[in-house]
HTML snippet that shows the backbone in 3Dmol.js (N, CA, C, O; Angstrom):
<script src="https://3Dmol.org/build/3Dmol-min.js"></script>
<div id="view" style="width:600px;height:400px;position:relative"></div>
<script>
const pdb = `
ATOM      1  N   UNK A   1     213.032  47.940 -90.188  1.00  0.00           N
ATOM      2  CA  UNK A   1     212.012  46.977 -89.862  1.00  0.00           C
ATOM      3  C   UNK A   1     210.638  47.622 -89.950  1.00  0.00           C
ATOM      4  O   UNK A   1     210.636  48.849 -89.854  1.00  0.00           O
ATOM      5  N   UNK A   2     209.581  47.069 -90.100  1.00  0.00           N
ATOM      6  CA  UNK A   2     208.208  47.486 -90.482  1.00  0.00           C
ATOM      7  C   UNK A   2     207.828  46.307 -89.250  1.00  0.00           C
ATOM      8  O   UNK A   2     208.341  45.188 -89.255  1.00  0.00           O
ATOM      9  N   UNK A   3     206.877  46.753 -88.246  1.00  0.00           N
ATOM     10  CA  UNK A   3     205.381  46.130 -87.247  1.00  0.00           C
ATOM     11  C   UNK A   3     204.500  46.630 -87.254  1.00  0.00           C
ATOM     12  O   UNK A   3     204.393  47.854 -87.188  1.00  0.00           O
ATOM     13  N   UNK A   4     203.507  45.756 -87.345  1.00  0.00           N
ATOM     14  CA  UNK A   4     202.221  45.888 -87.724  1.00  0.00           C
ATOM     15  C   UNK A   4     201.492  45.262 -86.675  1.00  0.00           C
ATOM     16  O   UNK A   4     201.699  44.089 -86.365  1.00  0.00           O
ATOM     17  N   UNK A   5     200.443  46.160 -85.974  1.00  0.00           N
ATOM     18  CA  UNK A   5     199.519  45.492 -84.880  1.00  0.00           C
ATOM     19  C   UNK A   5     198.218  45.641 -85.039  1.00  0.00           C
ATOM     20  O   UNK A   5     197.612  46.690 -85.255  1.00  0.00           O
ATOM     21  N   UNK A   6     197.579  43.998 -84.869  1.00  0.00           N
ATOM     22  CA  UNK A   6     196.358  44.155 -85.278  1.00  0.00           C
ATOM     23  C   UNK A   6     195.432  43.833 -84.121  1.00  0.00           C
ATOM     24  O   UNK A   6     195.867  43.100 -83.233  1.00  0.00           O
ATOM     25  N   UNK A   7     194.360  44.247 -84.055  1.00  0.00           N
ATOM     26  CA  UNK A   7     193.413  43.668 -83.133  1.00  0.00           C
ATOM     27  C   UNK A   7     191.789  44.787 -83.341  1.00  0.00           C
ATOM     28  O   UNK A   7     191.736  45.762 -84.091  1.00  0.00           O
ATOM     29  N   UNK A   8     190.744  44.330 -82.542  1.00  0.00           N
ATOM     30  CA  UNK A   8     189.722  44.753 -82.697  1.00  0.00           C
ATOM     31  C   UNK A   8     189.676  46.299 -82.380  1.00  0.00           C
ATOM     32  O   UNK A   8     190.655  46.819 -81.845  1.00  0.00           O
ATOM     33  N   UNK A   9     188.477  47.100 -82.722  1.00  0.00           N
ATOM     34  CA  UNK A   9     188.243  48.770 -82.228  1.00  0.00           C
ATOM     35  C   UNK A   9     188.577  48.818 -80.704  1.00  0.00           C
ATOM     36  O   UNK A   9     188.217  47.895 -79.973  1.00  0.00           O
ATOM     37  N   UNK A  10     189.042  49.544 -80.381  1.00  0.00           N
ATOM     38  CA  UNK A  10     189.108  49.997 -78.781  1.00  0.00           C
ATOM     39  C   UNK A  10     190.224  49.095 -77.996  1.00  0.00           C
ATOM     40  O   UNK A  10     190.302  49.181 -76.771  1.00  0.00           O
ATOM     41  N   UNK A  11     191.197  48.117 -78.834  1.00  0.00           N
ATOM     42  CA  UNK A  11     191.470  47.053 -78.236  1.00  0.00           C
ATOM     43  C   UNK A  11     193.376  47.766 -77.274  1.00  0.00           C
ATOM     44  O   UNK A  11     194.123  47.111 -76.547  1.00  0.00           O
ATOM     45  N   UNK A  12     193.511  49.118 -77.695  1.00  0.00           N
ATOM     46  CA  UNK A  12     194.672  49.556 -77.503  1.00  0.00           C
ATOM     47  C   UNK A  12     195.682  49.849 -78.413  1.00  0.00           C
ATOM     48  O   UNK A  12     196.615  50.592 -78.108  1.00  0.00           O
ATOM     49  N   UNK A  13     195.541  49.167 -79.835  1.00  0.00           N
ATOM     50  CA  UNK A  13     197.136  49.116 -80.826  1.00  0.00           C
ATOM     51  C   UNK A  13     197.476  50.603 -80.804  1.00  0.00           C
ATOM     52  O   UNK A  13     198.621  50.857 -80.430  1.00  0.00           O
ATOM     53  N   UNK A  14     196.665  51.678 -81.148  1.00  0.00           N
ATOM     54  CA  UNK A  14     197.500  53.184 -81.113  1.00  0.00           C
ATOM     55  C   UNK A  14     198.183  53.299 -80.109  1.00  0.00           C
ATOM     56  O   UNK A  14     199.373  53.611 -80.112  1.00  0.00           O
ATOM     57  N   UNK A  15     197.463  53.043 -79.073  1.00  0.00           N
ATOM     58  CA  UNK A  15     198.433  53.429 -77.679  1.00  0.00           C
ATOM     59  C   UNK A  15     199.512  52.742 -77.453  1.00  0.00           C
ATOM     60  O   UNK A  15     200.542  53.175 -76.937  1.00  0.00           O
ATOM     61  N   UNK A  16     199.240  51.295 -77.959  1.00  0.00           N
ATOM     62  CA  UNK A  16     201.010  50.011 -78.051  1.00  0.00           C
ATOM     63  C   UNK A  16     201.915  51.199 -79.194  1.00  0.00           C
ATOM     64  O   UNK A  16     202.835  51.885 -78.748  1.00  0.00           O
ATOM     65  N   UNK A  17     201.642  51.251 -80.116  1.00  0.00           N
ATOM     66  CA  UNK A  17     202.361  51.415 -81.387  1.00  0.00           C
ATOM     67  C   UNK A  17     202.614  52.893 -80.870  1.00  0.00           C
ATOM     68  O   UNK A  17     203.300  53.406 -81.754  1.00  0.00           O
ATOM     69  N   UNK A  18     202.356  53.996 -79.692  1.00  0.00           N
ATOM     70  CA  UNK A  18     202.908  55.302 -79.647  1.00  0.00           C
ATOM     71  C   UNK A  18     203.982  54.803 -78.687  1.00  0.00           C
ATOM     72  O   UNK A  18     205.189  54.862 -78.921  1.00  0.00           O
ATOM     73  N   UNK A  19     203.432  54.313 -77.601  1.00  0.00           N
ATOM     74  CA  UNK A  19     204.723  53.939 -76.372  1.00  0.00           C
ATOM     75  C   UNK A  19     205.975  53.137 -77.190  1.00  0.00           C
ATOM     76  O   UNK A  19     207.143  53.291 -76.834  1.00  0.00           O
ATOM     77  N   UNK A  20     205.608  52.286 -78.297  1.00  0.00           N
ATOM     78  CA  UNK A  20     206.746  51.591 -78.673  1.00  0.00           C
ATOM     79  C   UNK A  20     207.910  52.622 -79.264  1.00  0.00           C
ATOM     80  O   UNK A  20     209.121  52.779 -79.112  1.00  0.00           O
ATOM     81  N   UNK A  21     206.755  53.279 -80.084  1.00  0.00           N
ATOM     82  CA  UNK A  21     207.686  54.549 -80.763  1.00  0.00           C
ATOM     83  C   UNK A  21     208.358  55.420 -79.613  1.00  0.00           C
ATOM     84  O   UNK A  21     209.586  55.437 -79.526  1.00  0.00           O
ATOM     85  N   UNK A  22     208.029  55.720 -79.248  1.00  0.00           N
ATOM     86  CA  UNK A  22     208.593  56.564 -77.848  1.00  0.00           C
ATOM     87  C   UNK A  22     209.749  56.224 -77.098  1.00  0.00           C
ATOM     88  O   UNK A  22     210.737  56.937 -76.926  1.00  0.00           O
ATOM     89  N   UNK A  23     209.462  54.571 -76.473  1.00  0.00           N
ATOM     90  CA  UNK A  23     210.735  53.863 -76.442  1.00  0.00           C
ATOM     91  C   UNK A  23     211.929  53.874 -77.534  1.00  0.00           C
ATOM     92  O   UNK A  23     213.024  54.425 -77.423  1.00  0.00           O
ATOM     93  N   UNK A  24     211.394  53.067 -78.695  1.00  0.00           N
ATOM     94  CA  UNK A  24     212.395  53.252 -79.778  1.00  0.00           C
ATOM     95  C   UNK A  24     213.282  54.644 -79.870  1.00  0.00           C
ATOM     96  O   UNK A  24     214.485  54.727 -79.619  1.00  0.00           O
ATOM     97  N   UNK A  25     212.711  55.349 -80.144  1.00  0.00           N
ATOM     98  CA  UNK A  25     213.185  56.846 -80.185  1.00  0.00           C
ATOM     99  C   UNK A  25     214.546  57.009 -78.988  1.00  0.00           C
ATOM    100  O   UNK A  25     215.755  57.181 -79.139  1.00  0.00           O
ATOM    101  N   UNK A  26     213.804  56.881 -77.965  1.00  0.00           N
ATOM    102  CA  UNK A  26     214.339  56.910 -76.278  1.00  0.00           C
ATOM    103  C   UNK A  26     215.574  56.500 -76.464  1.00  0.00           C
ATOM    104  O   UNK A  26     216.433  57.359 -76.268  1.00  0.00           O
ATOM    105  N   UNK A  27     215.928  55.460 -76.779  1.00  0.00           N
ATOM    106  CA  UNK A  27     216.924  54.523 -76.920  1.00  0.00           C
ATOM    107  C   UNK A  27     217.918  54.224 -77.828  1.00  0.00           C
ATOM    108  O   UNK A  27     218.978  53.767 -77.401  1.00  0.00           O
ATOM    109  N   UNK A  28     217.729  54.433 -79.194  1.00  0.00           N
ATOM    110  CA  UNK A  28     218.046  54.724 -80.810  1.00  0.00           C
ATOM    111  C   UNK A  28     218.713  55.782 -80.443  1.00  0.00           C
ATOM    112  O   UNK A  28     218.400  56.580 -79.559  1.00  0.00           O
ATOM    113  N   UNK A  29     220.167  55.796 -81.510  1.00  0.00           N
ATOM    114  CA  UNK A  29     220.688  56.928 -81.838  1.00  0.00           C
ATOM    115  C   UNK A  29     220.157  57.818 -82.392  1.00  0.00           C
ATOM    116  O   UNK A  29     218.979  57.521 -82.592  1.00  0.00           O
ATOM    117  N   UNK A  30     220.439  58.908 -82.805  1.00  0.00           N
ATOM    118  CA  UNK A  30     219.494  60.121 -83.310  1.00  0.00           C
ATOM    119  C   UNK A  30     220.347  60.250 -84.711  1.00  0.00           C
ATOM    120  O   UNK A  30     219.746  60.762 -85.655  1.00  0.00           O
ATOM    121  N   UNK A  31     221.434  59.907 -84.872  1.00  0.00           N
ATOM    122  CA  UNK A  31     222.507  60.107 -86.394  1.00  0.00           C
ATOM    123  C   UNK A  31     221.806  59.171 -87.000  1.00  0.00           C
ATOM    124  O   UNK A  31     221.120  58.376 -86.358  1.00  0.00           O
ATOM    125  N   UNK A  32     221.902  59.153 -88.448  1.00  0.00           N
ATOM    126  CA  UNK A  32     222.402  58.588 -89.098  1.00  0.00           C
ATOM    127  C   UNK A  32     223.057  58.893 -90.395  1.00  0.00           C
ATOM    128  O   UNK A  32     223.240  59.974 -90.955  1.00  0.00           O
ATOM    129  N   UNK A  33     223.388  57.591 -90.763  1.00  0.00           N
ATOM    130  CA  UNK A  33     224.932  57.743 -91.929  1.00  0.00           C
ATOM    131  C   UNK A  33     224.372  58.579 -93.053  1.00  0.00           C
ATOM    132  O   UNK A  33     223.211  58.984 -93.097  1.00  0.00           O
ATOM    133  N   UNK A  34     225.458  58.834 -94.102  1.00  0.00           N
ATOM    134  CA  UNK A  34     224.849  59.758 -95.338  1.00  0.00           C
ATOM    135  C   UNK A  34     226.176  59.540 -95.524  1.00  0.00           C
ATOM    136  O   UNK A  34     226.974  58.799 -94.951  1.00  0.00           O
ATOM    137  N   UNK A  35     226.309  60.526 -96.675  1.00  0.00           N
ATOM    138  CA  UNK A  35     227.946  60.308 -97.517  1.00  0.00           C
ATOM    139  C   UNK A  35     228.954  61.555 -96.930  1.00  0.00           C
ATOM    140  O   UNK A  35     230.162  61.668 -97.138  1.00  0.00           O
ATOM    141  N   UNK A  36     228.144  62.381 -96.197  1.00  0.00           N
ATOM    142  CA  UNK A  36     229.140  63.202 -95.305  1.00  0.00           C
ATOM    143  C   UNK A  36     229.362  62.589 -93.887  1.00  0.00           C
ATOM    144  O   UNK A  36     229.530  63.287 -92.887  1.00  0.00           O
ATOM    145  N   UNK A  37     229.351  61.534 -93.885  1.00  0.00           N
ATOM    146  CA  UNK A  37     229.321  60.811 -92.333  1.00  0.00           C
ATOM    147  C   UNK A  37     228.026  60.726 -91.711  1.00  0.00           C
ATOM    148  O   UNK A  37     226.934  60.566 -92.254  1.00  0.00           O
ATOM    149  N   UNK A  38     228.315  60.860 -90.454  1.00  0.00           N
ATOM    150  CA  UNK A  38     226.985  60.919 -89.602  1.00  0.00           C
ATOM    151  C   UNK A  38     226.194  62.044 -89.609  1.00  0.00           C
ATOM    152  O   UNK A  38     226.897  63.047 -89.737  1.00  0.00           O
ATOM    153  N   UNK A  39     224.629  62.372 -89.496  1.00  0.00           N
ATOM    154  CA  UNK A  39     223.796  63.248 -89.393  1.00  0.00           C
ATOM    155  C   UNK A  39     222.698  63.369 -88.769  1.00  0.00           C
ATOM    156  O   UNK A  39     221.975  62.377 -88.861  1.00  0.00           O
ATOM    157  N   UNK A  40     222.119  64.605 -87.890  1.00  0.00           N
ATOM    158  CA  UNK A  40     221.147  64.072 -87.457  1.00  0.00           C
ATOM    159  C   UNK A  40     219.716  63.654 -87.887  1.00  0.00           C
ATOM    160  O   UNK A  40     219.217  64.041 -88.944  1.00  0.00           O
ATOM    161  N   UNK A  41     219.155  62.928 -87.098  1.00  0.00           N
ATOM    162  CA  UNK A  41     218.277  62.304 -87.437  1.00  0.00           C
ATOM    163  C   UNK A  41     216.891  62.685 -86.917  1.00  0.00           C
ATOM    164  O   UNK A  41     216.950  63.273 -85.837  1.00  0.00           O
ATOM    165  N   UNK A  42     215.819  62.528 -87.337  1.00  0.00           N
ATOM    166  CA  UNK A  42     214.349  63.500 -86.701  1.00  0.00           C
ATOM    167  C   UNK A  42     214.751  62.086 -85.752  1.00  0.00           C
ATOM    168  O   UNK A  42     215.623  62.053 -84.883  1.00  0.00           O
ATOM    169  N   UNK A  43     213.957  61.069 -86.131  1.00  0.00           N
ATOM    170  CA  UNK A  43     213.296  59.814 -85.200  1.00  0.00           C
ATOM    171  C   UNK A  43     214.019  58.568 -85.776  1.00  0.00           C
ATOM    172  O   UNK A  43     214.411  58.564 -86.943  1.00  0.00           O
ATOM    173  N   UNK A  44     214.145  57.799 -85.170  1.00  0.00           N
ATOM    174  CA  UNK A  44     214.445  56.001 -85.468  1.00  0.00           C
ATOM    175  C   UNK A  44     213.271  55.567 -85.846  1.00  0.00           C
ATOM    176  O   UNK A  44     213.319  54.825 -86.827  1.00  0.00           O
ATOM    177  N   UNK A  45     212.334  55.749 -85.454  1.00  0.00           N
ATOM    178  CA  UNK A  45     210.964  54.984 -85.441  1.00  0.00           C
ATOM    179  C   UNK A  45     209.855  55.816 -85.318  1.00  0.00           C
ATOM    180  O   UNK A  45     209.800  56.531 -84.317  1.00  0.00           O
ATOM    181  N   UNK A  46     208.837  55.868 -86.256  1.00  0.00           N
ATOM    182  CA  UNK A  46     207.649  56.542 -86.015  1.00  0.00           C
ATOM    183  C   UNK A  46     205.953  55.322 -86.583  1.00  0.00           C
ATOM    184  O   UNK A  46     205.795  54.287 -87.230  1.00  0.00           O
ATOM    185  N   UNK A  47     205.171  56.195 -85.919  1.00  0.00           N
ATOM    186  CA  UNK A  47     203.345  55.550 -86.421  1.00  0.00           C
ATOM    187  C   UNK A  47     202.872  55.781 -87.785  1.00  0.00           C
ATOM    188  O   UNK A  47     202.298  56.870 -87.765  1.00  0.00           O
ATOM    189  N   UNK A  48     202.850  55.454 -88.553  1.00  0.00           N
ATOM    190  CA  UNK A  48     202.265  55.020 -89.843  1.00  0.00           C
ATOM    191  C   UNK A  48     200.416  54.824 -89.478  1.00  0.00           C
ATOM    192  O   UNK A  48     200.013  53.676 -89.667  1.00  0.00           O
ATOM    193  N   UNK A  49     199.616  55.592 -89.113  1.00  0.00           N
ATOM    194  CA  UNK A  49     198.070  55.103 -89.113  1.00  0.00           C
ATOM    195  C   UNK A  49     197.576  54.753 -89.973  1.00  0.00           C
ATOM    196  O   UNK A  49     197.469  55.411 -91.008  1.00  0.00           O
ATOM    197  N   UNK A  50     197.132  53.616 -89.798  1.00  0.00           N
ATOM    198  CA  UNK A  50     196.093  52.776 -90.903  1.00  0.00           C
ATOM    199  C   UNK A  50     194.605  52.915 -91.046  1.00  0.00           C
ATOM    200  O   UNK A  50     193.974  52.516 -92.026  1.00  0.00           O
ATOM    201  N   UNK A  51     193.906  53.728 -89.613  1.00  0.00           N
ATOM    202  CA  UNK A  51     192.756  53.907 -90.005  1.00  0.00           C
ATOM    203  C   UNK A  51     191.897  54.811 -91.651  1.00  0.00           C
ATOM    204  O   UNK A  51     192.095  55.630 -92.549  1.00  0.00           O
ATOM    205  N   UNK A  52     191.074  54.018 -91.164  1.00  0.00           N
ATOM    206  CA  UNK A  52     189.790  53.780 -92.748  1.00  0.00           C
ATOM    207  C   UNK A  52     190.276  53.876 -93.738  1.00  0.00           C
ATOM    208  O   UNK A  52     189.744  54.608 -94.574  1.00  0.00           O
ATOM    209  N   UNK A  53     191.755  53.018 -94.119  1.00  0.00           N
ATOM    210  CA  UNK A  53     192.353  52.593 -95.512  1.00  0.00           C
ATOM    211  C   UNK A  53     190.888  51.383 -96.199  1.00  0.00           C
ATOM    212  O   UNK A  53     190.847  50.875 -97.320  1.00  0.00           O
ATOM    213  N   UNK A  54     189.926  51.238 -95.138  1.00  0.00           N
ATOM    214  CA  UNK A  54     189.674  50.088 -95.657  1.00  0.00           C
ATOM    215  C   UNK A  54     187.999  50.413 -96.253  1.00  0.00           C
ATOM    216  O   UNK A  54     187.129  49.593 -96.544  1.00  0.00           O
ATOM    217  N   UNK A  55     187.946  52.229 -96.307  1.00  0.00           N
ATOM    218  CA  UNK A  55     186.833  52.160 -96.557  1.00  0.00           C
ATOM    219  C   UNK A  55     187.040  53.162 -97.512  1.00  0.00           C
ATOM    220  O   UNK A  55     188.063  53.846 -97.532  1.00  0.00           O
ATOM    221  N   UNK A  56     185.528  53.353 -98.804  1.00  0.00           N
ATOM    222  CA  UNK A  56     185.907  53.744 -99.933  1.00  0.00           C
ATOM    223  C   UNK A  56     186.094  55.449 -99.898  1.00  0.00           C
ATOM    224  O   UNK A  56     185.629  56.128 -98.983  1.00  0.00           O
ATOM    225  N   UNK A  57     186.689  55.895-100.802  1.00  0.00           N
ATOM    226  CA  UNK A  57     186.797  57.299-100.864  1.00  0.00           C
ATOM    227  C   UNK A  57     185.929  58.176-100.490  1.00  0.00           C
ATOM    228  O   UNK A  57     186.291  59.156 -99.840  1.00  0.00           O
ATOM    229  N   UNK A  58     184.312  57.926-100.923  1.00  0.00           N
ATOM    230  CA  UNK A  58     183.238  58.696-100.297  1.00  0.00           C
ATOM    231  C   UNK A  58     182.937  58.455 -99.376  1.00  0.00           C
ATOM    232  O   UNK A  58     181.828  58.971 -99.239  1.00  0.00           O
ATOM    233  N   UNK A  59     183.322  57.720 -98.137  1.00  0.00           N
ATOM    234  CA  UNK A  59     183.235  57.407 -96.881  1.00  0.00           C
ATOM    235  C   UNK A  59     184.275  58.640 -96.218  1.00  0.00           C
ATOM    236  O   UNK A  59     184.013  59.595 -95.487  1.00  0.00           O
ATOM    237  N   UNK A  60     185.451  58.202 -96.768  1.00  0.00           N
ATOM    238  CA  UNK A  60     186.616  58.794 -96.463  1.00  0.00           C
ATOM    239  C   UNK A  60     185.833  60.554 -96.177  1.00  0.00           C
ATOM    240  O   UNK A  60     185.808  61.242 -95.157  1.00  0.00           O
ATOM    241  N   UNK A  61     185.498  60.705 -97.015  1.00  0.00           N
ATOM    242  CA  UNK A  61     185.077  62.510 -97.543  1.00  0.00           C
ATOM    243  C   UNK A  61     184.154  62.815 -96.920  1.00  0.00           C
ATOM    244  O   UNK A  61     184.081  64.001 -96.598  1.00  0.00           O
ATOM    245  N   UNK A  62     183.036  61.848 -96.479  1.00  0.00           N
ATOM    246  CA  UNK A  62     181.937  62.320 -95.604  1.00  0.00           C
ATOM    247  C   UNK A  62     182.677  62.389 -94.337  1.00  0.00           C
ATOM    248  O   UNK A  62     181.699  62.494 -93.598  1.00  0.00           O
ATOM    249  N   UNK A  63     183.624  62.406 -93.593  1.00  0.00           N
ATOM    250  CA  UNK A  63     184.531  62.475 -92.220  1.00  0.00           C
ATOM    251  C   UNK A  63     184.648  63.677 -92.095  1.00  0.00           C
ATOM    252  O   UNK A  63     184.599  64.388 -91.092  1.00  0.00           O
ATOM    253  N   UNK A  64     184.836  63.945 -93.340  1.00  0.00           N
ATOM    254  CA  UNK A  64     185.564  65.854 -92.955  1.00  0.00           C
ATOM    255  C   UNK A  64     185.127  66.713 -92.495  1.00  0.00           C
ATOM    256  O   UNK A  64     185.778  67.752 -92.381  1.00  0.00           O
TER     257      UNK A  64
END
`;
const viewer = $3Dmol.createViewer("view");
viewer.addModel(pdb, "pdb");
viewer.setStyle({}, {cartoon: {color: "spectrum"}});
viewer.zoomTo();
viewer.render();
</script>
């Protein structure tokens, strides 16, 4: 599954989208399948960050 949370600057989504991961994790098995059976697994669920996908490359570069 893929979620996606949106809302304004400062509004919380990093902090929703780490606790969720955290839970998920918490709770989720740690195997999974492969062709030798079960294996372990890093995470069930992790954060994907989306910040400043939305701004251009030389924006991006002046950050650094």
């Amino acid at each position: 599954y893929i979620v996606g949370l949106a809302g304004p600057p400062g509004a919380g989504k990093s902090t929703l989208a780490n606790e969720v991961v955290r839970r998920l994790n918490m709770i989720c098995p740690q195997k999974a399948p492969s062709f030798d059976g079960l294996v372990e697994a890093s995470n069930f669920a992790t954060v994907v960050p989306m910040d400043g996908f939305h701004l251009y490359r030389s924006q991006l570069d002046a950050m650094e």
